[in-house]
ZAMARGU-4260 file (C-alpha; in steps of 0.2 Angstrom, whole numbers, plus 5000, padded with zeros to 4 digits):
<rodrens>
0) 4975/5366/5059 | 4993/5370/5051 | 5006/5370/5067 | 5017/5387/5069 | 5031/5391/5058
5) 5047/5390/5070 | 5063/5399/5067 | 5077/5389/5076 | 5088/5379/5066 | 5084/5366/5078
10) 5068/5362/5073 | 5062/5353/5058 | 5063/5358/5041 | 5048/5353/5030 | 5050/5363/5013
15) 5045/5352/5000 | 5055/5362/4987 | 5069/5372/4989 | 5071/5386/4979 | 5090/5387/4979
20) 5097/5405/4975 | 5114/5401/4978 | 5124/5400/4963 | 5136/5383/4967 | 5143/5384/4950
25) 5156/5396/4958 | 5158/5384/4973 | 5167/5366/4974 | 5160/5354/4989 | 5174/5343/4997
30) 5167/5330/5008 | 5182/5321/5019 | 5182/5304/5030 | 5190/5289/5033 | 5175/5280/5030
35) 5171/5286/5011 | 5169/5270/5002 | 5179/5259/5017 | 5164/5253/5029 | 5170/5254/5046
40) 5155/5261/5055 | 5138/5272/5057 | 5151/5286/5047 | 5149/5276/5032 | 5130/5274/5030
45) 5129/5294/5035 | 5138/5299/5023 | 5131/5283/5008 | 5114/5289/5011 | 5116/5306/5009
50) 5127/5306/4993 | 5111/5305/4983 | 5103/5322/4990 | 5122/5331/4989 | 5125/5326/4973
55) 5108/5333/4967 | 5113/5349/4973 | 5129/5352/4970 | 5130/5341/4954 | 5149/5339/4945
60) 5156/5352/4959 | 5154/5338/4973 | 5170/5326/4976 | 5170/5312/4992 | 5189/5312/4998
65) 5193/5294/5006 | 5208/5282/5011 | 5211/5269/4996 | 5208/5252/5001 | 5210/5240/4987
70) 5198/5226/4993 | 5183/5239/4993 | 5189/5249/4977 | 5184/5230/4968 | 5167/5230/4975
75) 5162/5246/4977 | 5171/5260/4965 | 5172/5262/4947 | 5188/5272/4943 | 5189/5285/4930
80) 5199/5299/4922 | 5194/5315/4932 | 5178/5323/4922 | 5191/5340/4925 | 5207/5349/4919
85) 5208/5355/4935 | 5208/5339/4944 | 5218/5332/4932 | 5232/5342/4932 | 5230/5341/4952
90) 5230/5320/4954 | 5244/5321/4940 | 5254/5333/4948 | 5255/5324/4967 | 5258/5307/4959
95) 5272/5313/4949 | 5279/5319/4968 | 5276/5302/4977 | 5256/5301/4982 | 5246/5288/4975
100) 5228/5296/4969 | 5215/5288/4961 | 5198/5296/4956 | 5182/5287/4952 | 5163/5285/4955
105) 5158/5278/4969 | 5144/5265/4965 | 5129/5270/4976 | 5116/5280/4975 | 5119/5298/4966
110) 5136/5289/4958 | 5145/5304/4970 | 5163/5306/4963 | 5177/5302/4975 | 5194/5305/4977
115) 5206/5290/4986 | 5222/5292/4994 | 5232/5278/4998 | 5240/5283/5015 | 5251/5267/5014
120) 5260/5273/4997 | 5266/5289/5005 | 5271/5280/5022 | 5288/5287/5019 | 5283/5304/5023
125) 5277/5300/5038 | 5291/5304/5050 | 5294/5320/5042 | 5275/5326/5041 | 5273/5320/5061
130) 5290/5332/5066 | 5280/5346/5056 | 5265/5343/5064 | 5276/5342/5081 | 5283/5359/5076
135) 5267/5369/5071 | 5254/5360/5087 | 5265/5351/5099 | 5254/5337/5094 | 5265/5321/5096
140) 5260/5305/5087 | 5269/5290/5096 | 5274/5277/5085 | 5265/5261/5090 | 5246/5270/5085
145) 5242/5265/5069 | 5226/5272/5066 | 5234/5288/5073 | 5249/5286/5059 | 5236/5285/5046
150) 5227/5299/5052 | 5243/5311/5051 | 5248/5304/5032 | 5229/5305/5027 | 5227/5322/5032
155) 5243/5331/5026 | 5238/5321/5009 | 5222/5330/5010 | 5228/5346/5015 | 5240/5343/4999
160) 5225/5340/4991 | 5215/5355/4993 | 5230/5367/4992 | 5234/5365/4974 | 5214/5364/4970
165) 5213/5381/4978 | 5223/5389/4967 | 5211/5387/4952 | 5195/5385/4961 | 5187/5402/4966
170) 5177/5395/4981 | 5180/5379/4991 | 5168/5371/5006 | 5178/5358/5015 | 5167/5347/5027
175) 5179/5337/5038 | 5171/5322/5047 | 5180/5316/5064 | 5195/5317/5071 | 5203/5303/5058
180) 5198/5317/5046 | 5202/5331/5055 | 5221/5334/5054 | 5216/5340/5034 | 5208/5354/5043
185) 5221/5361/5055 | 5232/5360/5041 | 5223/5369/5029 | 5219/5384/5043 | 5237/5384/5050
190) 5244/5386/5028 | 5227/5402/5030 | 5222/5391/5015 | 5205/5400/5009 | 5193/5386/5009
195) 5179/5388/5019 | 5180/5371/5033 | 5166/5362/5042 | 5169/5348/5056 | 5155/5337/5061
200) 5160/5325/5077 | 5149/5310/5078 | 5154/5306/5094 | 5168/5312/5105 | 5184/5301/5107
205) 5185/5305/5126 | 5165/5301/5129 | 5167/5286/5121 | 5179/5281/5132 | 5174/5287/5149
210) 5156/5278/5146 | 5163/5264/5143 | 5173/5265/5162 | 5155/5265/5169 | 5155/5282/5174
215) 5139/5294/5178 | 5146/5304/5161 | 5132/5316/5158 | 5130/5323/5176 | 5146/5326/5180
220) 5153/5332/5163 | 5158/5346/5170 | 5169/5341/5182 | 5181/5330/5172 | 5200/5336/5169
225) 5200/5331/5151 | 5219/5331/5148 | 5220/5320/5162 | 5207/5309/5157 | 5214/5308/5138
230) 5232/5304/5146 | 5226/5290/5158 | 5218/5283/5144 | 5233/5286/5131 | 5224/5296/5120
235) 5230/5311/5122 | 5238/5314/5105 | 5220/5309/5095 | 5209/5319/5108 | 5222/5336/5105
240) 5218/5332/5085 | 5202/5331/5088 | 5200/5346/5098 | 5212/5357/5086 | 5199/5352/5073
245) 5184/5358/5083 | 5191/5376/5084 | 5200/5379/5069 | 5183/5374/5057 | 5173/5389/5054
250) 5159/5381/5057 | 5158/5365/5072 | 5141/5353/5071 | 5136/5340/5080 | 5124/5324/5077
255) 5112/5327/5090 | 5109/5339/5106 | 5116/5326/5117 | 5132/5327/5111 | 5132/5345/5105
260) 5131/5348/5127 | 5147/5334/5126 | 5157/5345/5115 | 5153/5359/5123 | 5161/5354/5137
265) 5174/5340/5133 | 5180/5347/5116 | 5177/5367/5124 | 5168/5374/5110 | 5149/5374/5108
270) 5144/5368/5094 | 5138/5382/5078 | 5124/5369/5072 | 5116/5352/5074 | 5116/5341/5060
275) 5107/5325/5062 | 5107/5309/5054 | 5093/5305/5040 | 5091/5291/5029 | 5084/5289/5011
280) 5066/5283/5013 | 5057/5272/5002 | 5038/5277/5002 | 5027/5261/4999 | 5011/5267/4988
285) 4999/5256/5000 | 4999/5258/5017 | 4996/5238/5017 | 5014/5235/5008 | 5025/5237/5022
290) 5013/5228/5032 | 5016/5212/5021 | 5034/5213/5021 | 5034/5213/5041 | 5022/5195/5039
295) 5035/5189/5026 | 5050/5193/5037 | 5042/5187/5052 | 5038/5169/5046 | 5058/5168/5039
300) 5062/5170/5057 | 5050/5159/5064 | 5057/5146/5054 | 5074/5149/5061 | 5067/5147/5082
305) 5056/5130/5076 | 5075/5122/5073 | 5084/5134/5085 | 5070/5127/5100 | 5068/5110/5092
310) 5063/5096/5104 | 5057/5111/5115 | 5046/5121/5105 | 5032/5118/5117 | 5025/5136/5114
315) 5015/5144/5104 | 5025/5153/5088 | 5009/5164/5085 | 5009/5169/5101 | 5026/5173/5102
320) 5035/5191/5099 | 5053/5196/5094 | 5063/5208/5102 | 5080/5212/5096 | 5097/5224/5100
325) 5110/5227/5087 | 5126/5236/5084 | 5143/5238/5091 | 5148/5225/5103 | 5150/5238/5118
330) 5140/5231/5134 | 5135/5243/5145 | 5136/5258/5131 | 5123/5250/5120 | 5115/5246/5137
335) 5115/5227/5133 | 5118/5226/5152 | 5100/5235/5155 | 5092/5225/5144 | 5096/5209/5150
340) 5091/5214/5166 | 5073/5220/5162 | 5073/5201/5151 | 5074/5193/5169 | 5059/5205/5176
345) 5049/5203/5161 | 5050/5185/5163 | 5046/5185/5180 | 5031/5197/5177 | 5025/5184/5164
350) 5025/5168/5173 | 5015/5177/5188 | 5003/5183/5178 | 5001/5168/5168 | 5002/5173/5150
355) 5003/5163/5135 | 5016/5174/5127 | 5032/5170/5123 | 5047/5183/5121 | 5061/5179/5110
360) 5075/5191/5112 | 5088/5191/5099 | 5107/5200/5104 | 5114/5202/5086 | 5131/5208/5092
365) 5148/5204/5084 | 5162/5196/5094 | 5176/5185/5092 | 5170/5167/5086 | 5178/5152/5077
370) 5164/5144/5071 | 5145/5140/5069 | 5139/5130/5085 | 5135/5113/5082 | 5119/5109/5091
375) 5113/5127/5083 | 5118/5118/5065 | 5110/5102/5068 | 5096/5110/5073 | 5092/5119/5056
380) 5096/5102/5047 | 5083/5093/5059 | 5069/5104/5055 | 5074/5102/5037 | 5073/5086/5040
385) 5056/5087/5047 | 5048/5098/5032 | 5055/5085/5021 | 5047/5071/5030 | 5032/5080/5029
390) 5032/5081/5010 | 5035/5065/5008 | 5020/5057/5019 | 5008/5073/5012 | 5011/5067/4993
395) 5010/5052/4998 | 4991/5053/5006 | 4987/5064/4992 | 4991/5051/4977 | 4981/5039/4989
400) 4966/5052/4994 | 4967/5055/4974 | 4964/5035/4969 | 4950/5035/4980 | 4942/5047/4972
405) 4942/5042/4956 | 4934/5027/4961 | 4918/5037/4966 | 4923/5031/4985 | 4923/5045/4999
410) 4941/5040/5010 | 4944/5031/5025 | 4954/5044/5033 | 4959/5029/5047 | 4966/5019/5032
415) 4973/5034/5020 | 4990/5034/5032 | 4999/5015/5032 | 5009/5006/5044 | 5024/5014/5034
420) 5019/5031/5034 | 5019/5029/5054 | 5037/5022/5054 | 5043/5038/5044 | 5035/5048/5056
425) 5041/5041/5071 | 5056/5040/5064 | 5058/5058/5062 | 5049/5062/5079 | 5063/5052/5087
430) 5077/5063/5078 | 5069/5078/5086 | 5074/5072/5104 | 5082/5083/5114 | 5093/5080/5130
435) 5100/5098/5133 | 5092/5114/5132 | 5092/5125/5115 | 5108/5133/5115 | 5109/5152/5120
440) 5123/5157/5107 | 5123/5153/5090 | 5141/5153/5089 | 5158/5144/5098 | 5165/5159/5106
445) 5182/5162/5108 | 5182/5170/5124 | 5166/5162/5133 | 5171/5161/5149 | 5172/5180/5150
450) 5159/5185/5139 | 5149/5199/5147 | 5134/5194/5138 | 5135/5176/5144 | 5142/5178/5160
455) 5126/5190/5163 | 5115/5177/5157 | 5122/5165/5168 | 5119/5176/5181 | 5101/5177/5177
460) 5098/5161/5174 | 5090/5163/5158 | 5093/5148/5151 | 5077/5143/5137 | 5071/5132/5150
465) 5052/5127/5145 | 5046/5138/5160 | 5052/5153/5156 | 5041/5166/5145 | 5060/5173/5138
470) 5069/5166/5126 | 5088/5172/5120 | 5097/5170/5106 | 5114/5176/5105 | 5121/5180/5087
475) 5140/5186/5086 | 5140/5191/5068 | 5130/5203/5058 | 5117/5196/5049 | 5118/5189/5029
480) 5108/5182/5018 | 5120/5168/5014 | 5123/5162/5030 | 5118/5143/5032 | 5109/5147/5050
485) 5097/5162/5047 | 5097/5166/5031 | 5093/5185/5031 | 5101/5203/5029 | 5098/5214/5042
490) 5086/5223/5036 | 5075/5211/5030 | 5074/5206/5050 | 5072/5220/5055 | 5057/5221/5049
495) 5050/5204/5054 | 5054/5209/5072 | 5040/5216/5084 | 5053/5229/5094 | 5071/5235/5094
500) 5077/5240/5109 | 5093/5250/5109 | 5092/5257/5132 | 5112/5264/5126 | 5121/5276/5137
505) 5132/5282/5125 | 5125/5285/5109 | 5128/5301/5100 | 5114/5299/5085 | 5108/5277/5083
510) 5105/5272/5069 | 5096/5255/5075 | 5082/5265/5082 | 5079/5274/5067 | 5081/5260/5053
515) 5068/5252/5064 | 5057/5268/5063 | 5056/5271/5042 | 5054/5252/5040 | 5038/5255/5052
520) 5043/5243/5068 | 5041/5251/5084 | 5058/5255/5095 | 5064/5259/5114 | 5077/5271/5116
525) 5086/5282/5128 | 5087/5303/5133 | 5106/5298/5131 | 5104/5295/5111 | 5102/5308/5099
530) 5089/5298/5091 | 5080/5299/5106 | 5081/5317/5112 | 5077/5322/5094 | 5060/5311/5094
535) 5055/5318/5111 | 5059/5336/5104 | 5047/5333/5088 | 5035/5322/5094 | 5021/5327/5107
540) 5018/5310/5113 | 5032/5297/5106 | 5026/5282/5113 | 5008/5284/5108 | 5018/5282/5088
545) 5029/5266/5096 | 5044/5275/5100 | 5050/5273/5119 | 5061/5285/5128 | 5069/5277/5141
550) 5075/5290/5157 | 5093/5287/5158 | 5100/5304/5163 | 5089/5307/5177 | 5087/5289/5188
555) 5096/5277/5193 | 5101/5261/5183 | 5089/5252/5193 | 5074/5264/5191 | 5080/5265/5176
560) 5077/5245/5173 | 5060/5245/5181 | 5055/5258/5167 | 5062/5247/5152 | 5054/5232/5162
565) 5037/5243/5161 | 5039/5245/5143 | 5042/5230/5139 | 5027/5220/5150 | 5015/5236/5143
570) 5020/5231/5126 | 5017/5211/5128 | 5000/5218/5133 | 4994/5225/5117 | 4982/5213/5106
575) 4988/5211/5087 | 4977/5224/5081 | 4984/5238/5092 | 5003/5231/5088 | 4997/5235/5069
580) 4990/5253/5071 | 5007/5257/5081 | 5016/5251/5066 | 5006/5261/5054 | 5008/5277/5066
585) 5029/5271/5065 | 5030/5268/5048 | 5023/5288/5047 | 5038/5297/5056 | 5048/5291/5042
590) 5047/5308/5034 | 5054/5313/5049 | 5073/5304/5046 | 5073/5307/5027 | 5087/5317/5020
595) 5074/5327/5010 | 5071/5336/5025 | 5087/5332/5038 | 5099/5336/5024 | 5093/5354/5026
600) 5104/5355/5041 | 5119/5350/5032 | 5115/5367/5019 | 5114/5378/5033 | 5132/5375/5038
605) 5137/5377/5023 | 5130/5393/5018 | 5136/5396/5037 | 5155/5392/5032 | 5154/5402/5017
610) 5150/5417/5024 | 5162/5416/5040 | 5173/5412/5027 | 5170/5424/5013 | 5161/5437/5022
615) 5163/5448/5006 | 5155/5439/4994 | 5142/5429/5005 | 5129/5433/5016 | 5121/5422/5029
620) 5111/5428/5044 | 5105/5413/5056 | 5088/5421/5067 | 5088/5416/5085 | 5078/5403/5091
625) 5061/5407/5098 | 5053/5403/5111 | 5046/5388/5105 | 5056/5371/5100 | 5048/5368/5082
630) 5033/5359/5078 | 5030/5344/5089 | 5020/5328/5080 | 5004/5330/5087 | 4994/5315/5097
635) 4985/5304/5086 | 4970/5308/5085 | 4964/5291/5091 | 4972/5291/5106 | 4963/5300/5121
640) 4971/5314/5131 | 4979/5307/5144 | 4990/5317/5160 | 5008/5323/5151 | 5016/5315/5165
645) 5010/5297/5162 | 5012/5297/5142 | 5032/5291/5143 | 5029/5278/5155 | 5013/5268/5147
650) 5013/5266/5128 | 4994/5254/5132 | 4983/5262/5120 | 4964/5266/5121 | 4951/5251/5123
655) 4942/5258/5107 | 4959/5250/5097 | 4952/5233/5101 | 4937/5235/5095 | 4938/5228/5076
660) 4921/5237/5073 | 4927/5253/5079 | 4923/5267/5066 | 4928/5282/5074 | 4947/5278/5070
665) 4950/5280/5054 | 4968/5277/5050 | 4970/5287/5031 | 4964/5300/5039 | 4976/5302/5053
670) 4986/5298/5042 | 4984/5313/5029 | 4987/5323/5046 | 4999/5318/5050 | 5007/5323/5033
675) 5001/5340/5031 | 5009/5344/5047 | 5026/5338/5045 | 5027/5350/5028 | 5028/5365/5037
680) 5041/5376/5030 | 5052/5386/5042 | 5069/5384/5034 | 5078/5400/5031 | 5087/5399/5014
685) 5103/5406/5007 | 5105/5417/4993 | 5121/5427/4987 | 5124/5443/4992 | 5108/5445/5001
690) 5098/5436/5014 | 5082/5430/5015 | 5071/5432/5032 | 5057/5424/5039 | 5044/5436/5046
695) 5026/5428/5050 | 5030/5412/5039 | 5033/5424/5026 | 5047/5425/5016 | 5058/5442/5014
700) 5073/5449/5005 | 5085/5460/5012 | 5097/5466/5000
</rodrens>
C-alpha cells in the first residue's frame, strides 16, 4: 500500500523525474566556499558530490567560486579560457586591477566550471578592505587570525566578483557556504547588489566550540550569552561574520534539524530551510555484488590483524568482527570518549558470558605522528615472511606428492615433508615469537603521554592482552592504499568492516554514518547528528535496517554508555546470516542519501531566494507542513511487531532469520517494497510566474 504524500519541505523527496518549468537560461548559479577544489573538510565532499546533479540542471550557467591553491590546481583542475564574453571581459578586467583570476573545470564528476581566487596575490588590499569592513559592520579582524585574513580578502574578491557579473547578467543565485565564505554575502547586500543569496552553515563556529569545553550544549542552548561565549573563546570577529551572513542571505539553511534548532538560537535566526547532505550512489545490479566486495575487503583486513597480533593470534579470525570510528580527531565531540568506554563493558560482558567472539576495534583518527611504529612494521614483514615460507614448503610437497604419482604409488604423507622442510618451519615459527603485547597504536606519537585516546586506554586497561574479547587498533592517519601497513582506501575498509560507530556529541550532518549506509554496512549514531535525527525521522524502526540511534540529548553520559554497550553486546549476538539480511536491508536506504532525491532540497532554496529576491518576476509559495512528518520507511516485513518503546534499544532480530530454510522471508520482495515506497513524490516544484500546488497528491497550477 503506497504511503501518504506529505507536504513539508522536511520530508523526503521521491520524484523520479522532475519536470523542471523554470527557465535557468535567464539565471546564473554561483556556488561559493573555501573548500571548492581545496580539501579541508566534510564541505568539500558536499559540495564534490553534488556537482554532478547541479551541473545537469543548470548546465553552462553553473560556476564553483574557490580560493586558488597551486598544489591542488595540478591535481585536481584543468584551466581554460572562460566558455563566456561575459566572464571574460570580468576575469580580464579585475586582473588588469591587481586580482589573480583563474577559470577552469574542475575534474570531478559533471566537470562543474570553477572560478579561483588567489587570496594571497591581492594580500596588499588587505588593510584597506579590513578598515572598510570596520567601517560599514564594526567587525574587527585582528591581525594574528590567518584564516580570518583570508576570509576578509576572499570575500571582498568575491563580492568584486559578482558585482561586475551583475551588470550583464539578468538574474543571479549566490549560494554562500560558511562563514569563511560568508563575508561575499554581507558585501554584496550592504552594495543592495541584485543577486539573489543563500547561506548554508554546516555547523556553527560557537557550537563547535562550546562541545568541545564539555558542556550540556543542547539543553541549555538557550541560556548561553553568545557574545560572551565567542569573546572568551576569541572568536568574536568570525562568529559576528558568521552571524551577519546568517541574516543578510535571503534565504538561511541548515544541514540537519539538529543544528537548524543551534542556529536558531546561537546564530538568532531560524533557519528558511533544511538541506541535507546526500551522496552519489552507485546502484549494484545484483543484490549479491555488494555482498562480495564486503568478503573481499574483509579478508584484506584480516590479513593486516594476522601480522598486527602476530605471536598472539590465539583467536579465531572467522569469529572475529570489526568495529571502526572515523573522522576529525576531536575526542569527546566524535564521542571517541563513549566509545572506548562501552569497549571496556563489552569486554567485560564477553568474558562473562563466555563467548568465542572476538572484537577488533579500529580508531582511524588523524594526529600528530613521526613515523610508522616499529613493532607495527616488523609485524607486516613477519607475516610476509610466513606466507612465503609457506610457498616455499607447499611447492615443495607438491613437486614431491607430484613424482609419487607418476610412479603409480599412493604417498606416504609421513615421509612427503623432510627433515629440512621442518627446519624452515621451525625456523619461521621461532621468528613469530613474541615477548610484548601487539602494539595499540600503529604509529610513534608525537604527544603520547597526553593522548586522550591512549591515556583512556590506559585507563581501561585494554591492552590486546589474550584474555580480553576487545582488541584496539589505533590509526593516526587517514587510510591509503599505498601505505606499506594497511594497504587500503577508506572506502574500500569500510566496506570490509562489520559496524561503524560514530556516538558524536557534536555533529551537524556525519558523513561516516552515511558512507557506511550506501556502501550497505550497518552504523550507530546519535539524536545529536543530523544523520541520526534524519534516519529516525524517515525510518519507522532504524535498527531493524542496522542503523542505531543512540540517546544522547536525553541521558546521562553514563546511561548513555550502557545503551551503546547494549548495542554493541546485541549486535555480537547476531549469527552470520542475520548480520547479512541487516546488510541487505542497509544497503536499501541508500536511495535515501542520493542526491537524486536530497538535492531537491537545495532547488527549493533557490526557487525560495529567487523569489524573495525578485518577487516581480518569480513566484514561490512554500505550503505548511502537516500534520505528519513524511513518509517513514516501514518495518521490514520479516521483522515481527514488537512494543515502539523497545525497537531503539534491541536491534536482535526474529528467531525465523536463523533458520536457513525459512521461506516466509523473501528478501527481493521486501526489497521491491521497499523501493516502491521511497518513490513517493511530494515535492512542490517551481515554475515562472506561477506556482504549482499539491492538492491530494495531485498536482495544480495557479497562475
Amino acid at each position: 500500500m503506497p504511503l501518504a504524500r506529505s507536504l513539508s519541505v522536511t520530508s523526503l523527496s521521491g520524484l523520479e523525474e522532475w519536470d523542471e518549468e523554470f527557465d535557468l537560461e535567464d539565471a546564473v548559479l554561483f556556488e561559493i566556499a573555501w573548500e571548492v577544489a581545496n580539501k579541508v573538510g566534510g564541505i568539500y565532499t558536499v559540495i564534490q558530490t553534488k556537482a554532478r546533479l547541479t551541473a545537469e540542471e543548470w548546465g553552462e550557467n553553473y560556476f564553483l567560486v574557490g580560493p586558488y591553491v597551486e598544489s591542488n590546481v595540478r591535481t585536481q583542475v584543468e584551466l581554460i579560457e572562460p566558455p563566456t564574453p561575459i566572464l571574460r571581459r570580468t576575469i580580464d578586467k579585475m586582473n588588469s586591477r591587481g586580482c589573480k583570476i583563474y577559470f577552469g573545470r574542475w575534474l570531478i564528476e559533471g566537470s562543474p566550471y570553477v572560478i579561483l581566487i588567489d587570496v594571497g596575490f591581492t594580500a596588499w588590499s588587505l588593510d584597506t578592505w579590513k578598515s572598510e569592513l570596520w567601517d560599514i559592520s564594526g567587525i574587527g579582524v585582528p591581525w594574528f587570525d590567518r584564516e580570518a585574513n583570508d576570509a576578509v580578502l576572499f570575500g571582498f574578491l568575491t563580492a568584486w566578483l559578482l558585482g561586475e557579473v551583475r551588470d550583464e547578467e539578468p538574474h543571479i543565485v549566490a549560494h554562500f557556504h560558511e562563514w569563511l565564505a560568508g563575508l561575499g554575502l554581507v558585501l554584496c547586500r550592504q552594495r543592495q547588489l541584485p543577486v539573489a543569496t543563500i547561506f548554508t552553515t554546516h555547523a556553527t563556529l560557537l557550537g563547535r566550540y562550546l562541545c568541545a569545553g564539555n558542556v550540556d550544549f543542547y539543553n541549555k542552548l538557550s541560556e548561553f550569552n553568545v557574545d560572551k561565549e565567542a569573546g572568551d573563546r576569541q572568536i568574536y570577529h568570525r562568529y559576528c561574520i558568521e552571524r551577519a551572513a546568517a541574516h543578510c542571505a535571503h534565504v538561511f539553511s541548515t544541514v540537519s534539524k539538529i543544528t537548524a534548532i543551534e542556529a536558531e538560537h546561537l546564530l538568532k535566526r531560524k533557519p528558511d530551510i533544511i538541506t541535507p547532505n546526500g551522496l552519489n550512489v552507485k546502484k549494484f545490479s545484483a543484490m549479491h555484488e555488494f555482498q562480495n566486495l564486503h568478503a573481499q575487503s574483509k579478508n584484506r583486513i584480516q590479513e593486516f590483524v594476522r601480522g598486527h597480533f602476530y605471536g598472539h593470534l590465539d583467536f579465531n579470525l572467522d569469529k572475529c568482527l570489526f568495529l571502526f570510528i572515523a573522522g576529525r580527531y576531536e575526542f569527546s565531540n566524535k564521542g571517541a570518549d563513549l566509545f572506548l568506554e562501552s569497549l571496556a563493558r563489552l569486554n567485560y560482558l564477553l568474558r562473562v558470558s563466555h563467548s568465542d567472539l572476538t572484537v577488533i576495534a579500529f580508531f582511524i583518527m588523524p594526529a600528530r605522528t613521526n613515523n610508522f611504529n616499529v613493532e607495527t612494521l616488523k609485524g607486516q614483514a613477519v607475516r610476509k615472511q610466513l606466507w612465503d615460507t609457506a610457498q616455499t614448503v607447499k611447492e615443495r610437497f607438491g613437486k614431491k606428492l607430484y613424482e609419487s604419482l607418476l610412479v603409480g604409488q599412493l604417498p606416504d604423507v609421513s615421509k612427503m615433508l623432510d627433515k629440512e622442510d621442518f627446519t624452515i618451519m621451525k625456523r619461521a615459527i621461532f621468528a613469530t615469537q613474541r615477548q610484548c603485547q601487539p602494539p595499540i597504536c600503529t604509529h610513534n606519537m608525537l604527544e603520547d603521554a597526553s593522548d586522550p585516546i591512549l591515556n583512556s586506554v590506559r585507563r581501561i586497561g585494554l591492552f590486546n592482552s589474550s584474555s580480553d574479547r576487545v582488541k584496539i587498533i589505533f590509526h593516526p592517519e587517514f587510510l591509503s592504499s599505498t601505505s606499506p601497513l594497511l594497504p587500503m582506501d577508506y572506502e574500500d575498509f569500510v566496506r570490509g568492516c562489520h559496524l561503524g560507530v560514530f556516538p558524536s556529541y557534536y555533529e551537524p550532518w556525519g558523513y561516516t554514518p552515511a558512507e557506511c549506509t550506501v556502501m550497505g554496512i550497518p552504523s550507530i549514531s546519535t539524536n545529536l547528528s543530523g544523520f541520526g535525527c534524519f534516519m529516525e525521522e524517515h525510518i519507522a524502526d532504524p535498527s531493524a535496517y542496522g542503523i542505531y540511534i543512540l540517546d544522547r540529548r536525553f541521558r546521562g553520559v553514563d546511561e548513555s554508555c550502557n545503551q551503546l554497550t547494549s548495542f554493541l553486546f546485541q549486535f555480537c549476538k547476531q549469527s552470520r546470516r542475520q548480520r547479512i539480511i541487516q546488510r541487505n536491508r542497509t544497503e536499501r536506504l541508500s536511495d535515501l542519501l542520493d542526491w537524486r532525491y536530497l538535492g531537491r532540497y537545495y532547488i527549493s532554496a533557490r526557487h525560495m531566494a529567487l523569489a524573495k529576491a525578485f518577487p516581480d518576476i518569480y513566484q514561490y509559495e512554500l505550503n505548511e507542513p502537516t500534520s505528519t512528518s513524511g513518509f517513514r520507511y516501514p518495518r521490514p516485513a520479516s521483522v515481527p511487531p514488537s512494543p515502539a518503546l523497545s525497537r531503539h534499544s534491541s536491534p536482535h532480530h526474529s528467531e525465523a532469520e536463523d533458520n536457513d530454510e525459512d521461506e516466509s522471508y523473501d528478501e527481493d520482495l521486501e526489497a521491491e517494497k521497499d523501493r516502491v515506497n521511497i518513490r513517493q513524490p511530494f515535492v512542490v516544484p517551481f515554475k515562472n510566474k506561477s506556482s504549482l500546488f499539491v492538492t491530494n497528491g495531485e498536482y495544480e497550477e495557479s497562475q
